[in-house]
Backbone as JSON Lines, residues from 0, in Angstrom:
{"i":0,"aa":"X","n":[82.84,75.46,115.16],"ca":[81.62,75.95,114.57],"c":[81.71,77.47,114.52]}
{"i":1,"aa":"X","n":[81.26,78.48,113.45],"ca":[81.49,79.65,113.04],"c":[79.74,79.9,113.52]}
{"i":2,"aa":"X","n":[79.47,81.07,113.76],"ca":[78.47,82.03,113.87],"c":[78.37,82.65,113.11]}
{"i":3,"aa":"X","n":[77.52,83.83,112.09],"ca":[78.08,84.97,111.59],"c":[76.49,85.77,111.83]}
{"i":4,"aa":"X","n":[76.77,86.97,112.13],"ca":[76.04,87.92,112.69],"c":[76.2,89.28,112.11]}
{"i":5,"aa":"X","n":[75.38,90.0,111.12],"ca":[75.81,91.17,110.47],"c":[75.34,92.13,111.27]}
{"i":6,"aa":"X","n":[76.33,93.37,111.3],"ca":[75.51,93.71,112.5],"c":[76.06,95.48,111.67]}
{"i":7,"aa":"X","n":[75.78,96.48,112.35],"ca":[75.64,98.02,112.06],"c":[77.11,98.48,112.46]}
{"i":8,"aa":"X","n":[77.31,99.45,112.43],"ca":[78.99,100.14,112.6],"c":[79.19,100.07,114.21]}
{"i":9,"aa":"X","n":[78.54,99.34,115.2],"ca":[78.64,99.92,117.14],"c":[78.36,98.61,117.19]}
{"i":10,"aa":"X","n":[79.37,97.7,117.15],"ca":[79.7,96.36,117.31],"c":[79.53,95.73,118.75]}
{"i":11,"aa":"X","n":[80.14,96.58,119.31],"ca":[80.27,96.48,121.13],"c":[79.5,96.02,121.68]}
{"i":12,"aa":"X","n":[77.93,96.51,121.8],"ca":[77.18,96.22,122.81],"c":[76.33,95.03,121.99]}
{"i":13,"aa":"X","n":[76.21,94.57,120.58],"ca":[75.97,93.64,119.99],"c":[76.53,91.92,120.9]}
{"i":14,"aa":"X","n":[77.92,92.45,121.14],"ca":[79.07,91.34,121.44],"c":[78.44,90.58,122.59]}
{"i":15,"aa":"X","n":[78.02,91.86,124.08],"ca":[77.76,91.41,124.73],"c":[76.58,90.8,124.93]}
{"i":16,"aa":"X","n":[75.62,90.98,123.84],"ca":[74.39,90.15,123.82],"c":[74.44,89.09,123.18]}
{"i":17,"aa":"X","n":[75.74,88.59,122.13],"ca":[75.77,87.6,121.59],"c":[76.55,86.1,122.66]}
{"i":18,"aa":"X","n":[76.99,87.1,123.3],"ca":[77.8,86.37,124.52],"c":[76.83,85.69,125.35]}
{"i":19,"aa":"X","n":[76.39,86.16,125.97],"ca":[75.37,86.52,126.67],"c":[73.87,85.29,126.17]}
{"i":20,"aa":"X","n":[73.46,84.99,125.12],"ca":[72.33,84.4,124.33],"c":[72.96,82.98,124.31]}
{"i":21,"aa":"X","n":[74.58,82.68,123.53],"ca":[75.5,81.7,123.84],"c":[75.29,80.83,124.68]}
{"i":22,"aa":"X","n":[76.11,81.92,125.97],"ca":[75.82,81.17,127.47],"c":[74.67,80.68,127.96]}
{"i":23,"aa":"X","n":[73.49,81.47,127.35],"ca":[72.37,81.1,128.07],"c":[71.55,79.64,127.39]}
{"i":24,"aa":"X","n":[71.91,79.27,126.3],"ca":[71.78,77.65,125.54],"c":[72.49,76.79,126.57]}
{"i":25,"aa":"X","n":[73.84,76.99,126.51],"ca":[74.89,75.79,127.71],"c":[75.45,76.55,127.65]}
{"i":26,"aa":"X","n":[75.54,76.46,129.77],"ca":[76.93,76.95,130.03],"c":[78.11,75.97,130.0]}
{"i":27,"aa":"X","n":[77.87,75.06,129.69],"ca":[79.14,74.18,129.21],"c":[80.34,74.52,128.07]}
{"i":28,"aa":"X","n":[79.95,75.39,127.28],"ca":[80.45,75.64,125.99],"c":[81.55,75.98,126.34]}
{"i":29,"aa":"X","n":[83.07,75.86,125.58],"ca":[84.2,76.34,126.08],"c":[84.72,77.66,125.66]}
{"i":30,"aa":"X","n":[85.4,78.0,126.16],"ca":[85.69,79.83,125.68],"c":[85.57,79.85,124.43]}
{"i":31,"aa":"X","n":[85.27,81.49,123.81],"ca":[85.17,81.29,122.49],"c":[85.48,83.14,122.48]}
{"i":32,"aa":"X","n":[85.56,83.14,121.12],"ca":[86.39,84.5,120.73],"c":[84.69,85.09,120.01]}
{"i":33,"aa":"X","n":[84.99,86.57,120.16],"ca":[83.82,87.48,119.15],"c":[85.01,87.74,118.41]}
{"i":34,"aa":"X","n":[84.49,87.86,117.09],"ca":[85.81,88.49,115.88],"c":[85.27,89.16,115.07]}
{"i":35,"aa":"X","n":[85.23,90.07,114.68],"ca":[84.83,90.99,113.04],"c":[85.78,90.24,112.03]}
{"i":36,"aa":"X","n":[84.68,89.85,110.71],"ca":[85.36,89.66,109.53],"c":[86.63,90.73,108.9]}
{"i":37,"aa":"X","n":[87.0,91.76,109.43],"ca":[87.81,92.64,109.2],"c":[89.2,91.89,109.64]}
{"i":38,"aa":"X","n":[88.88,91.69,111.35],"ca":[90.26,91.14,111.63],"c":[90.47,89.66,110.89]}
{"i":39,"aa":"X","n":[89.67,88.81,110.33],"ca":[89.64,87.13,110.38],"c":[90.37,87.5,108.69]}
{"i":40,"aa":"X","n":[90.09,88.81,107.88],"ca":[90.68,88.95,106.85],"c":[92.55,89.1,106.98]}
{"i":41,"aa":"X","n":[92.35,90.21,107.56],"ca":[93.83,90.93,107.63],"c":[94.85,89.3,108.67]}
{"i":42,"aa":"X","n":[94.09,88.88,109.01],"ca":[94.84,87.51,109.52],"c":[95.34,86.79,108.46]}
{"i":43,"aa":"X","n":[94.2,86.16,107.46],"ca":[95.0,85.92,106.29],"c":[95.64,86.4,105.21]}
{"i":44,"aa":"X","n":[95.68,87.78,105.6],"ca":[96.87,88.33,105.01],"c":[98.27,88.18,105.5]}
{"i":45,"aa":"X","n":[97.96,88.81,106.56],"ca":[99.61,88.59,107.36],"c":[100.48,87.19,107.54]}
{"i":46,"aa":"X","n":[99.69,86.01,107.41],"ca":[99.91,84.68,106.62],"c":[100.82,84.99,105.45]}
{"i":47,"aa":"X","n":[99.96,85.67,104.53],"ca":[100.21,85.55,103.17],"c":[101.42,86.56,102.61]}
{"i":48,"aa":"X","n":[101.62,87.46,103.58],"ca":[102.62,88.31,103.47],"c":[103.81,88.15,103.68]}
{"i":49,"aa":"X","n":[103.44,87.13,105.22],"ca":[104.81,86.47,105.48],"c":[105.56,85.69,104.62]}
{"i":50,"aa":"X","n":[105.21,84.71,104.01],"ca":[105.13,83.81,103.18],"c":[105.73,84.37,101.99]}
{"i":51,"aa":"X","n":[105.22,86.08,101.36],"ca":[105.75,86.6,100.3],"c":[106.93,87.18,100.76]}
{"i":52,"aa":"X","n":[107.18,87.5,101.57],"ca":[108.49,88.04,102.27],"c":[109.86,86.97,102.34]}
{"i":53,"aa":"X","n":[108.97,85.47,102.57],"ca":[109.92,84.5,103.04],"c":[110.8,84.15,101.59]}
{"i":54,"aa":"X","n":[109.63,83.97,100.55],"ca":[109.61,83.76,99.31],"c":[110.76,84.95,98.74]}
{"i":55,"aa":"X","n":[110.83,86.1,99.13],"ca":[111.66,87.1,97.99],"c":[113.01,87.21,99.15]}
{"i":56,"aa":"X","n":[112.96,86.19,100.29],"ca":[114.55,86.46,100.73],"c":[115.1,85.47,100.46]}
{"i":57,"aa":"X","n":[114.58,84.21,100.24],"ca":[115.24,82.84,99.55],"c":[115.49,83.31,97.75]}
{"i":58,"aa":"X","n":[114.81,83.97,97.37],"ca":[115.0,84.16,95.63],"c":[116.26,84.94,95.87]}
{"i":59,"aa":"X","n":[116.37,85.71,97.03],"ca":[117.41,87.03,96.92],"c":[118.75,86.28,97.2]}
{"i":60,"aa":"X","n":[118.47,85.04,98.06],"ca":[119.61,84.45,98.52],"c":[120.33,83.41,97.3]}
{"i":61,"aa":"X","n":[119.22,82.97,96.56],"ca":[119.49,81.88,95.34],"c":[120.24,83.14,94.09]}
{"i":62,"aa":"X","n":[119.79,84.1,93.94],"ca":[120.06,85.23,93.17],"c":[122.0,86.08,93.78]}
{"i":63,"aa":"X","n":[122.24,85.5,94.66],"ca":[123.1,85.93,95.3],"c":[124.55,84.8,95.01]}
{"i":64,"aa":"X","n":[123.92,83.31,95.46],"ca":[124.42,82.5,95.0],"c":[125.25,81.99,93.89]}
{"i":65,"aa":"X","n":[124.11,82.55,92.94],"ca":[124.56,82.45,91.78],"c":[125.46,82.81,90.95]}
C-alpha cells in the first residue's frame, strides 16, 4: 500500500510525524520506508538506463560479429 503526502521543501520533520501517526493506528505494521517521489523516479531510471546500456553492448557485440 502507497501513502502520498505533499509536503513543502523541509521534508524531515514531516517524516517523523508521518511515522509516528502510522505507528500510532497499529503497532503491528511491518517496517516501512519514507521516500520522496524524486528518489522513486531516478529509481526508474537507473532501471532504464541499465537496460539502455545492456542494449548498446549486445548491438556493439552483434555489430562486431558481423
Amino acid at each position: 500500500m502507497d501513502i502520498v503526502v505533499r509536503a513543502g521543501q523541509d521534508q524531515l520533520p514531516l517524516t517523523a510525524s508521518i511515522r509516528v501517526a502510522i505507528l500510532s493506528v497499529n503497532l503491528n505494521i511491518p517496517r516501512f520506508e519514507i521516500l520522496t517521489v524524486d528518489s522513486e523516479i531516478e529509481k526508474l531510471g537507473n532501471r532504464r538506463r541499465f537496460q539502455t546500456w545492456l542494449l548498446n553492448a549486445f548491438s556493439a557485440i552483434a555489430l562486431f560479429l558481423a
